[in-house]
Structures are given as C-alpha cells and as structure tokens.
C-alpha positions in Angstrom: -10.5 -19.8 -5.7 -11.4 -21.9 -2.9 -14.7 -19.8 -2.5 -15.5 -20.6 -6.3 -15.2 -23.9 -5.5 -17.4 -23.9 -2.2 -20.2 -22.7 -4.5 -20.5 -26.2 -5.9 -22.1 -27.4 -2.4 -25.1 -25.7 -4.1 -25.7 -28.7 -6.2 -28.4 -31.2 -5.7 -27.0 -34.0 -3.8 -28.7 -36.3 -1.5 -25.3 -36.5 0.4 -24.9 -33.0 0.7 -25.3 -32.1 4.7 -26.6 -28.9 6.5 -22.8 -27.8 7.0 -22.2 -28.0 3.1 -24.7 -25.5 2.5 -23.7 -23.4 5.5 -20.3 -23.5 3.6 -22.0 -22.4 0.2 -23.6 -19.4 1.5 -20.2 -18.3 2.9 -18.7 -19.2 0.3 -21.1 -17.0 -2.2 -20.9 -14.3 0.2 -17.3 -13.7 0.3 -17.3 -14.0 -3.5 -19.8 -11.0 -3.5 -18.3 -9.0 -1.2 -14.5 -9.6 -3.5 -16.3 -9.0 -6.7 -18.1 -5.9 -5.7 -17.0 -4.1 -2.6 -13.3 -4.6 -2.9 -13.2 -2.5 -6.5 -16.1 0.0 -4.9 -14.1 0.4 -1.7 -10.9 0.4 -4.3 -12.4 2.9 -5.8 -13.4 4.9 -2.9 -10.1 5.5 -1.2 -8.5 6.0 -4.6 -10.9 9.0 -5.1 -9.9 10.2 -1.8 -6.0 9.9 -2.3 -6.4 11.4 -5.8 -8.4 14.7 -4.3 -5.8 14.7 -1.4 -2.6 14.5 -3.4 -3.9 16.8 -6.2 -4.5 19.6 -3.5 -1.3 18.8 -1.9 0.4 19.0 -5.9 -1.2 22.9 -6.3 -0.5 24.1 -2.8 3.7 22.8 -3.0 3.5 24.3 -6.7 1.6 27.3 -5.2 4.1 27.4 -2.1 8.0 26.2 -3.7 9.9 28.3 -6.9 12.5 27.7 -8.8 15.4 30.1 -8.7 18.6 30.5 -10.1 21.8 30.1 -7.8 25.2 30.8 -8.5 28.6 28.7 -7.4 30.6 30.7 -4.3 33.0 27.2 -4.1 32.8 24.1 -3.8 32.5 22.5 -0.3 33.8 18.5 0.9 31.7 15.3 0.4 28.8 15.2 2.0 29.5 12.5 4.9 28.9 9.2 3.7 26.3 7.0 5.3 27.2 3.8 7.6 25.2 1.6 5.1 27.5 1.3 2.1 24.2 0.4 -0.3 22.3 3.3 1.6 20.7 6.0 -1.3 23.1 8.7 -0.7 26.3 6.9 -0.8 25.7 7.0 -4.4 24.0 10.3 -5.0 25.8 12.4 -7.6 25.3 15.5 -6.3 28.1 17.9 -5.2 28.1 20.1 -2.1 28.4 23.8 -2.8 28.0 27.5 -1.3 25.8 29.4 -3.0 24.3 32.8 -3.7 20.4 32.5 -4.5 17.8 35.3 -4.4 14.4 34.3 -2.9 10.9 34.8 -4.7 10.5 38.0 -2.1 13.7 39.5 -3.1 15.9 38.4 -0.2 19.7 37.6 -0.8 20.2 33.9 0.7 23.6 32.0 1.1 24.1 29.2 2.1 25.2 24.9 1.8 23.0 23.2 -1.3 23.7 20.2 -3.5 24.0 20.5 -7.2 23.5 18.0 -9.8 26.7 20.1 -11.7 29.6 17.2 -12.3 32.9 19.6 -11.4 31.4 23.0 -10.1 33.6 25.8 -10.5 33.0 29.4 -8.9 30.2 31.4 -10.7 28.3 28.4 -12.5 24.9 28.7 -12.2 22.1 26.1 -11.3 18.5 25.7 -10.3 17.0 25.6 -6.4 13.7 24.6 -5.4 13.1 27.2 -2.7 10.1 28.7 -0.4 9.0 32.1 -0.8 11.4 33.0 2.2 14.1 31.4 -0.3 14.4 28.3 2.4 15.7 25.6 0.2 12.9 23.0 -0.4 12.3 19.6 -2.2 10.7 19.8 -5.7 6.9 19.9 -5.9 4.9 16.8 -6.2 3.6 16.9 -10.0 0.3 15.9 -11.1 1.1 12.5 -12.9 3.1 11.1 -9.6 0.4 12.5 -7.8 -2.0 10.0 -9.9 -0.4 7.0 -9.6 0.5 7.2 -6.0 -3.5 7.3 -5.9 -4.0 4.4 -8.2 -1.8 2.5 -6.4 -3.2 3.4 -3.0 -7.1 2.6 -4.6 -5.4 -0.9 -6.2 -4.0 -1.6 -2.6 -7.2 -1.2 -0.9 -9.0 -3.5 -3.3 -6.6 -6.1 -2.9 -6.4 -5.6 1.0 -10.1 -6.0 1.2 -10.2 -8.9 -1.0 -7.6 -10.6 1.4 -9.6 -9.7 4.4 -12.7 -10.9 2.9 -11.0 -14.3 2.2 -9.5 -14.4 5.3 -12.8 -13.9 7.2 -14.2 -16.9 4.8 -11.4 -19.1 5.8 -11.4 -18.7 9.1 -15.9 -19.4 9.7 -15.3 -22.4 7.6 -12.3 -23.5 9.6 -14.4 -23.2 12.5 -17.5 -24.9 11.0 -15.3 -27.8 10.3 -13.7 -27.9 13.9 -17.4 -27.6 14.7 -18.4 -30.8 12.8 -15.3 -33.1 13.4 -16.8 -32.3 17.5 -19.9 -33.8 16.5 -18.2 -36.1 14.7 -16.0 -37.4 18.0 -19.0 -36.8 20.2 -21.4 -39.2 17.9 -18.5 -41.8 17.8 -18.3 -41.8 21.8 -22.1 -42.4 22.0 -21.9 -45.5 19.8 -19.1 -46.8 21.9 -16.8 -49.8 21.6 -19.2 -52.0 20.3 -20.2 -50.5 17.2 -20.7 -52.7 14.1 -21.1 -55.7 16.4 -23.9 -58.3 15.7 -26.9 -57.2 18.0 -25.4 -53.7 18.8 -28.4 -51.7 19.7 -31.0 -54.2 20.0 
C-alpha cells in the first residue's frame, strides 16, 4: 500500500525534492516487480511442484498395492504418546496380526493397524503394501498432489511480494536516515545564531 502511495511523489510540485522522486522510482519499482514477477515466479515454482508431485503420484501408484489381509488376533494399544493432544492419541485404529499376501506372491505376517472398530479373528481388511508386500502408506493421488502445488506456487508469490516490499522499505528507510543526516549536518552549519537579525551578513 505504502508503495501505491509513494507513487504520488510523481506529481508536479514545486516542493517536491530530489529524495521524493528517488522515493517514487522505488516505489514504482517495487510495485512492478509485486504485480508482475511475484505471480510469474508464482507461477513458475508451482509448475515445477505440480510436474514433481505428479511424477512422484504415478511412481507410489506404480510402486504401492492394495491387498487384502485377514485378522490372526488382535494385539494391545498401540503405546500412547507423552503429548496427550498428540495425533495418535486419538487415532482409531486397532493393532492387529495379520496374514497378507504380497503383489509377488509372498505370504507376509506381521503387526498392522486397521481402521476395523472390534476386530475378531478372520475379518478381513485392506493394506497398502510394496511389491515385497512391506506395509506402506497410501499413494499420494493426483488432486492432493495439485493443491499441495497451488499452494506451494500461491506461497511463492506471496513470499516474493513480501521480499519485494521489504527490500522497498528498507532503501527508503535508509534514504530518509540519509536525509534527516543532511538535515543535522545543514542545521550545524547555520549554527546558534540562525534567524538572528544580521545572521550572515
């Protein structure tokens, strides 16, 4: 906002000093550089992160399987965390030995968690696995893969823009130190008897 408002210096003014225009030219600068190279940079890394994630979304799709697995018994509680408000204190999931068969035809056994409410032996649920049957987390999808870009190209506009203003506020915080120097060094020169009768003469 502020570099809007510096662009008023522009104006014809026969009070307007050196420093004022100095301050305009910043000012329109940093309004270019916000209006056009934050959305192009924006939209630059969100490209990137979008091509990135979307090869990372095939290869885990490629790479993970879903495969049925069937209830041996139910194990205890998983151990609760020291942080009472902590993500897995509250997860629903129940703790259970299972039989699973992996996408190359090995039998795997093993701990997993189940979303099932009361497991009971021989129920049967789904596993994300490798193709070594390793138990894995489910594949990034397409859509989350999207907006974790958008969000990452949105982030990088904004970061830019902030930089960019930050850059403008900090030249025109030193052009005014600048000028309040000249300021204190023109006062000294005039001295004590300024604005006396015959001061100068």
């Amino acid at each position: 906002m502020r570099a809007i408002r510096g662009l008023w210096r522009w104006r014809h003014n026969p009070l307007r000093r050196a420093t004022d225009l100095a301050e305009a030219w910043v000012a329109l600068a940093a309004l270019v550089l916000i209006v056009v190279a934050a959305p192009v940079l924006g939209s630059f890394v969100g490209a990137a992160a979008q091509s990135s994630l979307q090869r990372s979304v095939r290869q885990q799709q490629h790479d993970r399987h879903l495969v049925p697995a069937t209830v041996v018994r139910k194990l205890g509680d998983a151990p609760v965390e020291p942080d009472p408000d902590a993500t897995s204190a509250h997860d629903p999931r129940s703790r259970v030995l299972a039989d699973w068969t992996a996408p190359d035809g090995t039998r795997q056994h093993g701990p997993v968690l189940t979303t099932l409410k009361s497991p009971h032996r021989g129920d049967h649920f789904d596993v994300w696995t490798d193709q070594q049957g390793v138990i894995t987390a489910r594949p990034l999808d397409a859509a989350t893969a999207t907006t974790h870009a958008v969000l990452a190209g949105f982030g990088a506009a904004l970061l830019t823009a902030g930089l960019v203003d930050g850059a403008r506020r900090m030249i025109v915080w030193r052009m005014v130190r600048r000028r309040y120097a000249r300021w204190d060094q023109a006062w000294e020169r005039a001295g004590p008897d300024w604005g006396k009768a015959g001061t100068g003469s």
